[in-house]
N, C-alpha and C positions, 0 to 999 in steps of 0.2 A: 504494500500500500504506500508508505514511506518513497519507494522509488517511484511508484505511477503518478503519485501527488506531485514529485520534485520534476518529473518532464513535464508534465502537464502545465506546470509553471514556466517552465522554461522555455517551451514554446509558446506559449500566451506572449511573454514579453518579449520575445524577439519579433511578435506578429507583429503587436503595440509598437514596436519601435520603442518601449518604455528605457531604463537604463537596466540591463540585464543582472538576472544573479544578487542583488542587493542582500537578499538575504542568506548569499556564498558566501560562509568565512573565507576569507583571502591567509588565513594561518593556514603553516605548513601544516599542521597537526588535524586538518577538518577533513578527518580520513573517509568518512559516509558519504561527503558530500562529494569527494574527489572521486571513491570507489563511484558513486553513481553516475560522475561523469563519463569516466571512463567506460563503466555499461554503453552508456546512451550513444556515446558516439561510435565504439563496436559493434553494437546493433544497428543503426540508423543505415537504411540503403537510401534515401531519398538528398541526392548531389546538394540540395538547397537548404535543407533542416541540417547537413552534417556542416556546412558553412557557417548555417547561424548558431550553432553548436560552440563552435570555434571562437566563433567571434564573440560571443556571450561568455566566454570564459577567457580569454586574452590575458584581462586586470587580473587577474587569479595567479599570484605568484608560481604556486604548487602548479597550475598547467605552464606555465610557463619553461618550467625547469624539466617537466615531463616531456622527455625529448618523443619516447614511440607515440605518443596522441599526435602529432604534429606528420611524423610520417604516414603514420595510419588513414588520417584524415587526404593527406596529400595523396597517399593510393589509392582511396578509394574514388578520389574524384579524378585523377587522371583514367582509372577505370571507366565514369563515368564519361570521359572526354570534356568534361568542365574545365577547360583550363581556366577562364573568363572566373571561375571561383578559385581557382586555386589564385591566381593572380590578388583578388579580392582578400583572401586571408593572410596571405603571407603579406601583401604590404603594411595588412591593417597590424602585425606584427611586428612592423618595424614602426609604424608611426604611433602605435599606445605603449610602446615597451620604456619605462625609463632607463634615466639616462646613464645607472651602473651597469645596464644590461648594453645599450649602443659602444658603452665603452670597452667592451669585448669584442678579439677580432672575433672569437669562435661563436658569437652570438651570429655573428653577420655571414660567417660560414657557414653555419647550419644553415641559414635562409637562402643561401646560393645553391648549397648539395638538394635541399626539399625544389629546387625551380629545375636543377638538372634532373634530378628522379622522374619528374616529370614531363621529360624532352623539352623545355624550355630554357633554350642554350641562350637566347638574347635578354631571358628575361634576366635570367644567372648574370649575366656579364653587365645587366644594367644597375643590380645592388651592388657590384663594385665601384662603379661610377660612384654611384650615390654614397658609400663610406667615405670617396676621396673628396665629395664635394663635403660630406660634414665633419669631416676631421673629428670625428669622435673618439675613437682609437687610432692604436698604431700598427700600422699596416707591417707586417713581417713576411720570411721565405713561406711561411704559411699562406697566404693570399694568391703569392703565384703559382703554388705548387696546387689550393683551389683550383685558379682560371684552367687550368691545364687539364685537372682532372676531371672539367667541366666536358672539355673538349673531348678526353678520349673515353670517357663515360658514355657519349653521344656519338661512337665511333667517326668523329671528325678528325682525319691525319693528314689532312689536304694543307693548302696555303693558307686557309684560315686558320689552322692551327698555329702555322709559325708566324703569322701575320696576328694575332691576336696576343702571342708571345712577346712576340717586339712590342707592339702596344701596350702592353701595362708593364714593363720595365721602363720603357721610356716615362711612362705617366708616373711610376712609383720611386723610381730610382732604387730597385730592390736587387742586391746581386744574386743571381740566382744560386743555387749552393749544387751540392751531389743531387740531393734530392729531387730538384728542379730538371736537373740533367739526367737524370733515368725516367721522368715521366715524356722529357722529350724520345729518349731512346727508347722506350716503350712504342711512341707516336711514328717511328721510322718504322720500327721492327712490324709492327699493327698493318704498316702499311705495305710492306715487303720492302724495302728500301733496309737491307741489313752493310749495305758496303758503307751510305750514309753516318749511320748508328755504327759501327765500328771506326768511322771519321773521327765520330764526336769523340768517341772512347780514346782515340789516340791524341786528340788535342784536349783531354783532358789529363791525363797522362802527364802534357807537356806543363800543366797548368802548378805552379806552386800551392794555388790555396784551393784547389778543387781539385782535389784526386777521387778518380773511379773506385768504387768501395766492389765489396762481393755481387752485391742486386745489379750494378753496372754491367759486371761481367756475365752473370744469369740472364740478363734479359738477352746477353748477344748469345751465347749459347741456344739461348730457346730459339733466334732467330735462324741461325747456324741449322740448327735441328728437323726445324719444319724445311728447311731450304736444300736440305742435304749437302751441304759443302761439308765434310768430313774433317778436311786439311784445316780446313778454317776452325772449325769447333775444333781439332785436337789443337789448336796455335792459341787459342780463348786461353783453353784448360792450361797451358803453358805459363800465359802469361799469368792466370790466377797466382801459381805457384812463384815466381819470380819477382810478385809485388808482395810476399808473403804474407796474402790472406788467405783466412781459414774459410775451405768451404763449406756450405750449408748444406741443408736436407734438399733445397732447388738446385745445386751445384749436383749436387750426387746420384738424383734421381734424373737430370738432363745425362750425365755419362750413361748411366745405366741402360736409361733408352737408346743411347747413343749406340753402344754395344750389343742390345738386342737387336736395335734394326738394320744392324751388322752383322748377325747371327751367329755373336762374340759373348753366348748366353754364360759361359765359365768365369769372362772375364767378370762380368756382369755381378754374377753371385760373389764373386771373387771380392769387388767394388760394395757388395752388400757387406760382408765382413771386416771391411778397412772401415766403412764409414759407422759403425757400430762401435768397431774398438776406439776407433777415436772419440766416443760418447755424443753422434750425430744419431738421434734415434727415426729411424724409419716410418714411412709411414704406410699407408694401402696401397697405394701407386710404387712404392719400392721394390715389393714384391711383386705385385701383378704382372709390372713390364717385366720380370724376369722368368715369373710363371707360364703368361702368354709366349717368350720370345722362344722358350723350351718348346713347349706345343706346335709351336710352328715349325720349327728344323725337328719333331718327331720325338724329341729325346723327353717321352710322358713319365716316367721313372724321376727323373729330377725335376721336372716341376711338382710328380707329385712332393717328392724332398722339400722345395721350398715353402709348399703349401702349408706343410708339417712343422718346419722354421717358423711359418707367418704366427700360426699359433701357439707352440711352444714361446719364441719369446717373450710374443706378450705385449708388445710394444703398442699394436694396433687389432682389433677384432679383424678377425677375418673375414674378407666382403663375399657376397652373393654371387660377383664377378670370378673370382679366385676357384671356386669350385662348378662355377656353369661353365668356366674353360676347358676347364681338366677334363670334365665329364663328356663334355662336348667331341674333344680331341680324342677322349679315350674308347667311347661309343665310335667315332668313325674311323679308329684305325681297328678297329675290333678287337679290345681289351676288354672285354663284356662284362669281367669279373672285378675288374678297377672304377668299372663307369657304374657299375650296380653300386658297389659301397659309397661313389660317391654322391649318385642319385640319393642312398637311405641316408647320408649326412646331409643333405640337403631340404629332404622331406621331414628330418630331426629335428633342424634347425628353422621349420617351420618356414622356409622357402615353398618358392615351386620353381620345380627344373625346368628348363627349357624344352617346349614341345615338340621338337624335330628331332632334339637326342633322347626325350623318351621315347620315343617315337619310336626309334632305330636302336635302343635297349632294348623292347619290349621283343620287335619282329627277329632281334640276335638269339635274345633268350628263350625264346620258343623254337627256332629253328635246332638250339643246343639241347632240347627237350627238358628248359628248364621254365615249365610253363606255368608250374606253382608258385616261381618265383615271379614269374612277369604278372601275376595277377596279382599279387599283393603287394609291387609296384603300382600298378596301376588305381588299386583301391586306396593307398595312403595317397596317391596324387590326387584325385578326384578330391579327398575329402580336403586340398586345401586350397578348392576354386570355387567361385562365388561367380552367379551372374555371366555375362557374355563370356568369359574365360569359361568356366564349364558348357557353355554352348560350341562354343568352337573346339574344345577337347575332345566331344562328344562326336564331332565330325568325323575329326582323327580317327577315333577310338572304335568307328563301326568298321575302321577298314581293317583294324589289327586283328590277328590269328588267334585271338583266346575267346 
């Protein structure tokens, strides 16, 4: 009742046009009244009530500081395709907010990241304007490393990017730092221009007060990577070691891959074991590409090995992906007996295996006249499909031999 009474209020006065919430404690501590906001605006699908929502709580310190109502709000109306309201709250955001809250760069960055969330890359660029024209705070590497993020958020890697670049250094006089410099190198890499992004990497290099860090080097590697220049990604790996820094878990799992899709799987596991002992802990993707790159050149005996690694250490649960490989591989090279255990670890683990290599379990293990078995595969499968997945199992499953 409590709650139905406090909306019902609250749309009354936002109809009225009256002054909202009056009788909202603005204390951090007016937990019923925040809990109910927070309902109301979770609940509310209508693009124009979740506006006035918003806007009737702004003065309300407690929403203010509550960063997910702001995003939430902002998702559901770009859902809505309301930009015309998203525009409408977030300004009224910056024109009711005082003035310890303007004097925060991160106040005024949140309201650029809530314009870019929502594909609004000009509106994003026009609250930056608007901080330099009120000199409210002070503009830091944080602001360009914003605009930037703005850009590749919105997958923009063109000349507006580097033309929006130059534009707010020149406007700010901000030097741009490492930081600034890997989201440009990001912006090359995004865009295939990796000879570019290895420029930068080498004129920073030359740079006394901006040197390349590890993420510098990881982003050329990934680029390296998708691009397949080898020579180039082993000359990265090179230089990481020569500027001695220590590589990360993105350093380790780019080689990895690197050596899987070199079908260099030993080195690979090999690379799993260095980056451990050095206390870089692994994570899904570590193993997988090593699992998968096994599977692929045939050798299913040591992927299953790694699988068994993936869980004994401990490091990371074992994904859904790691054993619908194995299983997968191991059903079509016809290991019947490897791809059955993995199927019932699979069905244990409250999965559901992939229906092509049940599929082709099932027609193995009947042809091996082990058709007791392929039926009580087939009955723990069934019982963990719901809805359209059991209609198209069922299609399947009228062509199989049991």
């Amino acid at each position: 009742m409590a709650m139905a009474a406090y909306l019902s209020r609250m749309f009354r006065l936002s109809t009225t046009q009256q002054t909202p919430l009056r009788n909202f404690s603005s204390s951090s501590t007016s937990h019923p009244s925040f809990h109910a906001l927070k309902s109301a605006i979770k609940s509310e699908q209508d693009p124009l009530k979740i506006a006035k929502l918003f806007e009737s709580s702004i003065s309300i310190p407690t929403f203010r500081r509550y960063k997910p109502l702001f995003t939430l709000s902002v998702h559901k109306l770009t859902r809505s395709k309301r930009f015309d309201l998203i525009d409408r709250i977030l300004s009224k955001s910056i024109t009711d907010s005082p003035a310890p809250q303007l004097a925060s760069e991160g106040f005024w960055l949140r309201i650029v990241m809530l314009y870019s969330q929502a594909g609004m890359v000009d509106n994003a660029l026009k609250v930056f304007d608007e901080m330099l024209q009120r000199k409210t705070c002070t503009l830091t590497e944080k602001s360009l490393c914003g605009v930037l993020s703005v850009m590749l958020d919105n997958k923009i890697y063109d000349d507006k990017f580097h033309q929006t670049y130059e534009t707010f250094v020149k406007k700010t006089g901000i030097s741009p730092g490492v930081k600034s410099f890997n989201l440009i190198l990001k912006a090359h890499v995004k865009a295939g221009r990796v000879d570019q992004a290895q420029e930068l990497v080498t004129e920073m290099e030359s740079k006394d007060d901006v040197k390349p860090d590890i993420s510098s080097y990881n982003i050329l590697l990934g680029g390296y990577l998708d691009t397949g220049k080898k020579s180039a990604f082993d000359m990265v790996v090179k230089r990481i070691s020569e500027n001695s820094l220590e590589p990360n878990l993105i350093t380790y799992n780019h080689r990895i891959l690197r050596y899987c899709k070199n079908k260099e799987c030993a080195r690979a596991r090999k690379l799993l074991d260095e980056m451990i002992s050095k206390g870089v802990e692994p994570d899904s993707s570590s193993y997988n590409a090593i699992i998968f790159g096994f599977c692929k050149v045939g050798d299913l005996e040591s992927a299953r090995k790694v699988l068994e690694k993936m869980v004994s250490d401990g490091y990371v649960k074992a994904t859904s992906f790691s054993y619908y490989t194995l299983m997968k591989h191991m059903v079509e090279e016809g290991e019947l007996d490897g791809g059955l255990k993995v199927c019932k670890d699979i069905i244990e683990k409250k999965w559901v295996p992939p229906f092509e290599a049940t599929k082709l379990l099932v027609n193995g293990l009947v042809k091996d006249s082990k058709g007791d078995e392929a039926k009580e595969i087939v009955g723990n499968f069934k019982n963990r499909l719901r809805g359209s997945a059991l209609e198209s199992w069922g299609k399947i499953e009228a062509s199989l031999p049991i």
